[in-house]
C-alpha positions in Angstrom: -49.6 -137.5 -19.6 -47.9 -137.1 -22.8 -44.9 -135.4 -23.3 -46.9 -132.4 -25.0 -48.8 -131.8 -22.5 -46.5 -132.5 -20.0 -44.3 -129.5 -21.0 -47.5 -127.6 -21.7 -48.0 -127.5 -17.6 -44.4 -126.9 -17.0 -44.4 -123.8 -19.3 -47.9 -122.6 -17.7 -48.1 -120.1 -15.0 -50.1 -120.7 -12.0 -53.7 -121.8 -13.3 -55.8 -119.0 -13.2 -59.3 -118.7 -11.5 -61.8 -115.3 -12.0 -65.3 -114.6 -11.3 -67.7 -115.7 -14.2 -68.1 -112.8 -16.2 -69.0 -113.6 -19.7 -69.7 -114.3 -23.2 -70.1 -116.3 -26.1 -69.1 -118.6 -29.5 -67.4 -121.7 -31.2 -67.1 -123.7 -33.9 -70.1 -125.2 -35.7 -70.9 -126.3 -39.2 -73.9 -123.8 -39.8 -75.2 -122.7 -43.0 -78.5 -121.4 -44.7 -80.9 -122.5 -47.3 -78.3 -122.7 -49.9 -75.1 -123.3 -47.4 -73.6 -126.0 -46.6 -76.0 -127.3 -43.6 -79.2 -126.1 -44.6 -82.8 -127.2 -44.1 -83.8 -130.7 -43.0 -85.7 -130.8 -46.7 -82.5 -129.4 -48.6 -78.9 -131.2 -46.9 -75.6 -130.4 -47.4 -73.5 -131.7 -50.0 -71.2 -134.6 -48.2 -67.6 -133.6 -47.7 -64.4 -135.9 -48.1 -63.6 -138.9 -45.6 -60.7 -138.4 -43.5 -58.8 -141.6 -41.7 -59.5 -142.4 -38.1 -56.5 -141.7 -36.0 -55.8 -144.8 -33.9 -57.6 -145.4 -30.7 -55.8 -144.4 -27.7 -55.9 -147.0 -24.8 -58.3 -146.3 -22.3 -57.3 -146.5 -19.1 -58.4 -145.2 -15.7 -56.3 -142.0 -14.5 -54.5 -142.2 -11.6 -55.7 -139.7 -9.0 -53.7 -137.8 -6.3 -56.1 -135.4 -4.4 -56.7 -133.5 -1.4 -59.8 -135.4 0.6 -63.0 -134.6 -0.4 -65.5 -132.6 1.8 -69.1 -132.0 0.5 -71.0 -132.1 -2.5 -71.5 -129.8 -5.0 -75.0 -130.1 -5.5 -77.1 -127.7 -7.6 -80.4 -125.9 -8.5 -81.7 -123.1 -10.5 -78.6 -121.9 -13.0 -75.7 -123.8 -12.3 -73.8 -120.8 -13.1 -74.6 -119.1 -10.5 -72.8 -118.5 -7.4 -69.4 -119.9 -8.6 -66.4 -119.0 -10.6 -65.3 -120.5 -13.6 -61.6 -121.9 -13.6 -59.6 -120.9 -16.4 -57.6 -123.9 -17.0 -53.7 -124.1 -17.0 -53.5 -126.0 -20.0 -54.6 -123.0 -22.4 -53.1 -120.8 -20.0 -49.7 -122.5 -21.1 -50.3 -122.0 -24.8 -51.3 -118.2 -25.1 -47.7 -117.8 -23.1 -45.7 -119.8 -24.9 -46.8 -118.8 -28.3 -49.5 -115.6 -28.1 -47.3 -113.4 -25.4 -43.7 -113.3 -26.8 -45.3 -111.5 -29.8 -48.5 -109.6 -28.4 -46.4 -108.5 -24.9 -48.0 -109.0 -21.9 -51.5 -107.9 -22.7 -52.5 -111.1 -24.5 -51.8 -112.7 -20.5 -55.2 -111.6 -19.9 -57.1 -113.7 -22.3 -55.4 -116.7 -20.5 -57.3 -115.1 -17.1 -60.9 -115.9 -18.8 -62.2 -118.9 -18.2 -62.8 -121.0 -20.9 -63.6 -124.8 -21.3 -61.1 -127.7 -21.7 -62.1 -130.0 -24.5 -61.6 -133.0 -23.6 -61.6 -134.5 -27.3 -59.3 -137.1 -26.7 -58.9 -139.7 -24.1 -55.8 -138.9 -23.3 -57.4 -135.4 -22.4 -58.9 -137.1 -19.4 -55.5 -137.7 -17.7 -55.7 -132.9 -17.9 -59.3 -133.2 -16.8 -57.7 -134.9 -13.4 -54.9 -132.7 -13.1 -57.0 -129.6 -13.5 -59.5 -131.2 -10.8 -56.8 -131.2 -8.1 -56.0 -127.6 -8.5 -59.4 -126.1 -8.6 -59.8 -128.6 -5.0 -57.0 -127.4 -3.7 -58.1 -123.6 -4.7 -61.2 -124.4 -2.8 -60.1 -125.8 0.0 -57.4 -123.0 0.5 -60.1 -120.7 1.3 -61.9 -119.3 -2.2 -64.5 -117.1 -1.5 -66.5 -118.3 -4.7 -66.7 -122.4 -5.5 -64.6 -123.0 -8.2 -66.4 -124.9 -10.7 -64.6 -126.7 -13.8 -65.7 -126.6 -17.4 -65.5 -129.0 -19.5 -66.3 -130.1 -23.6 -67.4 -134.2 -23.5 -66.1 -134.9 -27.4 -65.1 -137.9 -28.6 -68.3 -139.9 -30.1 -67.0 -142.1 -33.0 -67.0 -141.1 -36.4 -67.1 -137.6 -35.2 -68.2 -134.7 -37.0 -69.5 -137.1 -39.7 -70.1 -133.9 -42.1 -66.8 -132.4 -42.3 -63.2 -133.6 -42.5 -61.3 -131.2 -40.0 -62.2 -132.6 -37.0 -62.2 -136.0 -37.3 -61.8 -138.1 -33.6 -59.6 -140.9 -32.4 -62.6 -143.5 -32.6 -64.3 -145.4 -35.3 -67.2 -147.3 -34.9 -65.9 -150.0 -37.4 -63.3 -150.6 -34.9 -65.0 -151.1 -31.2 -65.8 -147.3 -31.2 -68.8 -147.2 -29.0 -67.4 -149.7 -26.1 -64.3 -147.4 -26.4 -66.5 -144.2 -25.8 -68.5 -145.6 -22.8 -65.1 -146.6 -21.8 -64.0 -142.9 -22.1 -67.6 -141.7 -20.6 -66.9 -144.2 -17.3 -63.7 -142.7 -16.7 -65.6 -138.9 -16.9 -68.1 -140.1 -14.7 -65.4 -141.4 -12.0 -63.6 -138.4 -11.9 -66.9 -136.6 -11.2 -68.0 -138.7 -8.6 -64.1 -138.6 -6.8 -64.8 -135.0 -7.2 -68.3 -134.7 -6.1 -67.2 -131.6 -3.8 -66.7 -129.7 -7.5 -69.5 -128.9 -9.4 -68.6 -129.5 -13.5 -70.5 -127.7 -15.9 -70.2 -129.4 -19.2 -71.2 -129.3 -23.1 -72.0 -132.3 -24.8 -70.8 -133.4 -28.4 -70.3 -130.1 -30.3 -71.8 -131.0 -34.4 -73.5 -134.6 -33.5 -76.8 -134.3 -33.1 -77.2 -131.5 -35.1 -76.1 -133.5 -38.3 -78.6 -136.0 -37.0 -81.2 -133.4 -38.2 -79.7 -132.1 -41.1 -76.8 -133.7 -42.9 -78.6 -137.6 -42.7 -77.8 -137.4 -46.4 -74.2 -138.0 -45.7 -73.4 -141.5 -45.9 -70.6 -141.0 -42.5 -73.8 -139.4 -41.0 -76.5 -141.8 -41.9 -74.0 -144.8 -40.7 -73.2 -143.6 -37.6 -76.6 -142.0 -36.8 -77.5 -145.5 -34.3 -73.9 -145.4 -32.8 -74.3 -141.3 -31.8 -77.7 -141.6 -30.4 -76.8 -144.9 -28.3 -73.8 -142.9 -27.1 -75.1 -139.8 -26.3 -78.2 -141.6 -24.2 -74.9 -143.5 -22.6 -73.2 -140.3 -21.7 -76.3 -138.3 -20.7 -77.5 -141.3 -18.0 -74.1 -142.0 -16.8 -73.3 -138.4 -16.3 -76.4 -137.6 -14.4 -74.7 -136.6 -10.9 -75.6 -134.3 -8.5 -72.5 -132.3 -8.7 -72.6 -132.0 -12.8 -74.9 -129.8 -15.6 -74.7 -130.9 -18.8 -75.9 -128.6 -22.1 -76.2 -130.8 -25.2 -74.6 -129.0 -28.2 -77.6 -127.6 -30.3 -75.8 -125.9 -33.2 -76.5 -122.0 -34.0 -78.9 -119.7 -35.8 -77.4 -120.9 -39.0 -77.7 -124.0 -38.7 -81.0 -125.6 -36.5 -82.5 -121.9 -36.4 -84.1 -121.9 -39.8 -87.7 -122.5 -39.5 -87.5 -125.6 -41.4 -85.2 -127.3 -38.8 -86.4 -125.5 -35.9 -89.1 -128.5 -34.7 -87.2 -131.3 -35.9 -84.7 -130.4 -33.4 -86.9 -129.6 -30.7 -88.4 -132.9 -31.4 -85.3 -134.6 -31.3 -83.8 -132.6 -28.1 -86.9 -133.2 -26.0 -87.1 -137.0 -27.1 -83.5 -137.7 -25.8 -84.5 -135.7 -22.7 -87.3 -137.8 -22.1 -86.1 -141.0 -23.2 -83.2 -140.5 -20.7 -85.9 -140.4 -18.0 -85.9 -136.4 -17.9 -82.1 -136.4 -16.0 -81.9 -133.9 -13.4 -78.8 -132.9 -14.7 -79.6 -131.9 -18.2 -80.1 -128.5 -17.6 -80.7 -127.7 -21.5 -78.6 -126.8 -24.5 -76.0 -125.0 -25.4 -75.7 -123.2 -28.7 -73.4 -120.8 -31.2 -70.1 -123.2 -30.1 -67.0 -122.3 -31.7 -69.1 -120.2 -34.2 -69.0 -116.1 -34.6 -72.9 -115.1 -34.4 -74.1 -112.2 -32.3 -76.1 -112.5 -29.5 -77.9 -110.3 -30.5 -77.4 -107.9 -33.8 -79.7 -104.9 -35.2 -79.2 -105.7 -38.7 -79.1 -109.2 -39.9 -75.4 -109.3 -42.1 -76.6 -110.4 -45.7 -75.1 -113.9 -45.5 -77.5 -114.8 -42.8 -79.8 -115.0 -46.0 -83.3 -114.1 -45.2 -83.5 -115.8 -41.9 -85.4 -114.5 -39.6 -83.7 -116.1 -36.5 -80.4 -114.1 -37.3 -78.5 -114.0 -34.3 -78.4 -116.7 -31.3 -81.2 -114.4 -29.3 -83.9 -114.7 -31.6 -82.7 -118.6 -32.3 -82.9 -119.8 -28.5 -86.1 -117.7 -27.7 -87.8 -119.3 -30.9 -86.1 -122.7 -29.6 -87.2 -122.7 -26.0 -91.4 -122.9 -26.1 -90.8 -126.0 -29.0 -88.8 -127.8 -26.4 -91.3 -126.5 -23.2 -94.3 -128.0 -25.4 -91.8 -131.6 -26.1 -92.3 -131.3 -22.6 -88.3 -129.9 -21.1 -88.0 -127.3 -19.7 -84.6 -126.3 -21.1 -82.3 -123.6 -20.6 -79.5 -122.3 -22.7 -75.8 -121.3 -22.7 -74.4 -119.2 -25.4 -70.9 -119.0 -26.8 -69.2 -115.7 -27.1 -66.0 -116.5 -27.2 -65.2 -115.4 -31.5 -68.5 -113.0 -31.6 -66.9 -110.1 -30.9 -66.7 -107.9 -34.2 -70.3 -107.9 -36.0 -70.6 -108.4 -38.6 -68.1 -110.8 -39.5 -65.7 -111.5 -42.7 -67.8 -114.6 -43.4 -69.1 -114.6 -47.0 -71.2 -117.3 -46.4 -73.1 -118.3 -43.1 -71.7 -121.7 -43.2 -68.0 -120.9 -43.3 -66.7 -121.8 -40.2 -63.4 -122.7 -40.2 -61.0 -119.9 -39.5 -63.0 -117.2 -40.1 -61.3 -113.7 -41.1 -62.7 -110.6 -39.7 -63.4 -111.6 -35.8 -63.1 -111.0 -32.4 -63.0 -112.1 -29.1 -66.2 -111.2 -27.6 -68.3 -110.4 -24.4 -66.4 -112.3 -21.2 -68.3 -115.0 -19.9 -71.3 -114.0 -17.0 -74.7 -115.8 -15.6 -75.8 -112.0 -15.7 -77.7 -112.4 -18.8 -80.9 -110.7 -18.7 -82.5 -113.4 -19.9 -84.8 -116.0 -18.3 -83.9 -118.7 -20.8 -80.1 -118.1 -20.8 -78.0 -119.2 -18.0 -74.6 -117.8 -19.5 -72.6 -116.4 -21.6 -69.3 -118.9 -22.0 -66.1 -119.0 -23.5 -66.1 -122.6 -25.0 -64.1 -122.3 -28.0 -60.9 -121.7 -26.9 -59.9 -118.6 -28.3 -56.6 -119.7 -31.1 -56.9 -123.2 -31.3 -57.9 -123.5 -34.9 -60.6 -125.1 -36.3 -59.2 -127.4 -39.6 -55.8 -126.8 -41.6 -55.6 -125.2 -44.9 -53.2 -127.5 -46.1 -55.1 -129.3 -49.0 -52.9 -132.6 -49.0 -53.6 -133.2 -45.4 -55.5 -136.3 -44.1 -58.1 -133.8 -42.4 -58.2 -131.2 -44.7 -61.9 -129.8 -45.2 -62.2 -127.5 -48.3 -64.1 -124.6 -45.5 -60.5 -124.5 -44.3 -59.2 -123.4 -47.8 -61.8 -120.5 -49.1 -60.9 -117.1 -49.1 -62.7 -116.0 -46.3 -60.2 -118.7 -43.7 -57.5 -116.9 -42.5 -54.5 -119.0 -43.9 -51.8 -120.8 -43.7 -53.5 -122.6 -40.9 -52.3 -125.6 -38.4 -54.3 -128.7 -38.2 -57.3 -128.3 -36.1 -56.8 -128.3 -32.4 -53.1 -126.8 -32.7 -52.6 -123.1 -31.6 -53.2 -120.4 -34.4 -51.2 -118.2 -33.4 -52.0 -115.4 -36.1 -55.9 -116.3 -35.4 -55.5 -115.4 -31.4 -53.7 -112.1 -32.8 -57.0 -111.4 -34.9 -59.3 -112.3 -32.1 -57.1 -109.7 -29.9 -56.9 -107.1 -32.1 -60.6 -107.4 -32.9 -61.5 -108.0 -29.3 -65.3 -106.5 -28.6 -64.8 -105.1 -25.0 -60.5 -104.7 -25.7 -58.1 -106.4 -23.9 -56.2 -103.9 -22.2 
């Protein structure tokens, strides 16, 4: 563990465990006809490369545990019947740098769970230290399973369409052996903690520029390496303690009707081709983005689009996939969709967006047959690409006026975006 992070669990209270009870959103590259991701006849315009940051070694973490009793197996939604664990890691960064200004309020946000990214390898090394606590929870006597969440992203030559975000891998340089590498060690840790179910999303942006944004050169080149990868991940992952959603964009982005088959097309051949995994359980959608889940008046940057809000885009979804011949279900992000409708000027401005919220707190009560949950996936301040236009990463999105600015590089905590997505929270924090 690094130093960082090291400190980061020092400085954290006691990781946090509540009932799963909630909501939505994170970040996505969307856009409309004329945006920047638009139809699968009319791409996006191809952004700046950004350098690869060196590959971390991959090594297998070492593992101190209570024994193991059980397994977590699953059926129907895998949301049901346990809590969520709100992870000590962001628990650590809202107190050290949200609380000291906000007062103690802004502690509650740290009590919703929301999922750990584990977006580097090194992040792996967390994912272990976060599986002890929510065994020991669980052994001690919970009354719900605690279940851990968790974001699988780290393909190489990630997020081939924009510059903020760019991963520790390149394929140029061993990338896809070093992310099976990264998958095995995943896939160890879920079978040494087969008594704790894991409820995971799957690449956030990669296969969605596989339908779209194949006129980027990063995206055209890496196109054999993601879909060799994800296949590896989805196979090797297929436990009977684990659910995985595969990232599937948002309403902005896949749910124009252009793109709307294409992706079904492409999310029911992987399903298939994987030899229909019992633990794919379907997709999950409107990560790290801002959309409703449902909104009576589409905001004019949606465009025209009929599929305005993440509702009417997974219910149009869902009977493509059926007929591809999956039977897929669907988590939605709620995390930034709070305040409706948003500052965005344009529907595929993600990075930083002014004018949002926090939103709806995670729950499998959805009312929906389709929709296992509402989640928290983007982690509510950790910003999403810095502003700083002589940085390596620096995407232009991260510069417009409608990014709240000065902003850290992507991953870091925002501190003035948590205080908008607090202020703005849609039910308040109180």
């Amino acid at each position: 563990m690094s130093a960082k992070k090291f400190l980061l669990t020092i400085l954290s209270s006691a990781v946090l465990a509540i009932p799963f009870d909630g909501v939505v959103n994170e970040r996505a590259i969307s856009t409309t006809t004329p945006s920047k991701v638009t139809m699968a006849s009319s791409i996006a315009s191809a952004t700046s490369s950004a350098a690869v940051i060196k590959s971390a070694t991959v090594e297998a973490p070492t593992i101190t545990a209570p024994a193991v009793s059980g397994t977590a197996s699953w059926s129907g939604n895998p949301f049901s019947g346990i809590n969520m664990w709100a992870n000590s890691y962001y628990a650590s960064e809202v107190s050290a740098s949200a609380v000291p200004s906000l007062g103690a309020g802004a502690a509650a946000v740290a009590e919703v769970p929301g999922f750990m990214w584990l977006d580097t390898r090194d992040k792996v090394d967390l994912m272990a230290d976060t599986l002890v606590d929510i065994r020991a929870a669980n052994q001690a006597g919970a009354d719900t399973p605690n279940a851990g969440i968790f974001v699988v992203y780290d393909l190489p030559d990630r997020d081939c369409a924009a510059a903020a975000s760019n991963g520790e891998y390149s394929i140029a340089d061993g990338g896809v052996d070093k992310y099976k590498a990264y998958i095995d060690a995943i896939a160890d840790l879920a079978k040494t903690y087969s008594d704790i179910r894991l409820l995971l999303v799957i690449e956030p942006d990669s296969l969605a520029n596989m339908i779209t944004n194949l006129n980027v050169a990063k995206c055209s080149s890496a196109q054999s390496a993601y879909m060799e990868c994800t296949q590896y991940a989805i196979k090797n992952l297929n436990l009977p303690n684990v659910a995985m959603y595969l990232d599937a964009g948002h309403a902005g982005w896949l749910g124009w009707p252009a793109n709307l088959q294409p992706a079904a097309t492409l999310y029911a051949q992987l399903y298939n081709d994987t030899g229909s995994p019992a633990a794919l359980r379907g997709l999950a959608t409107n990560v790290a983005n801002y959309n409703a889940w449902e909104i009576a008046t589409c905001p004019s940057y949606t465009q025209g689009n009929a599929n305005c809000d993440e509702s009417k885009y997974v219910n149009a979804m869902a009977p493509l996939l059926t007929a591809g011949g999956w039977d897929a279900h669907f988590i939605t992000d709620t995390s930034r969709s709070g305040m409706q409708p948003t500052g965005q000027q344009q529907w595929g401005d993600w990075c930083n967006a002014i004018g949002t919220g926090f939103g709806a707190r995670p729950t499998a009560d959805t009312g929906s047959d389709v929709l296992d949950a509402f989640v928290w996936v983007k982690p509510g301040g950790e910003c999403d690409g810095t502003s700083n236009t002589t940085a390596t990463r620096y995407d232009f999105h991260c510069g417009q006026a409608d990014a709240l600015q000065p902003a850290p590089e992507a991953g870091s905590f925002f501190e003035a975006y948590f205080e908008q997505l607090y202020k703005n929270a849609n039910p308040p924090f109180s």
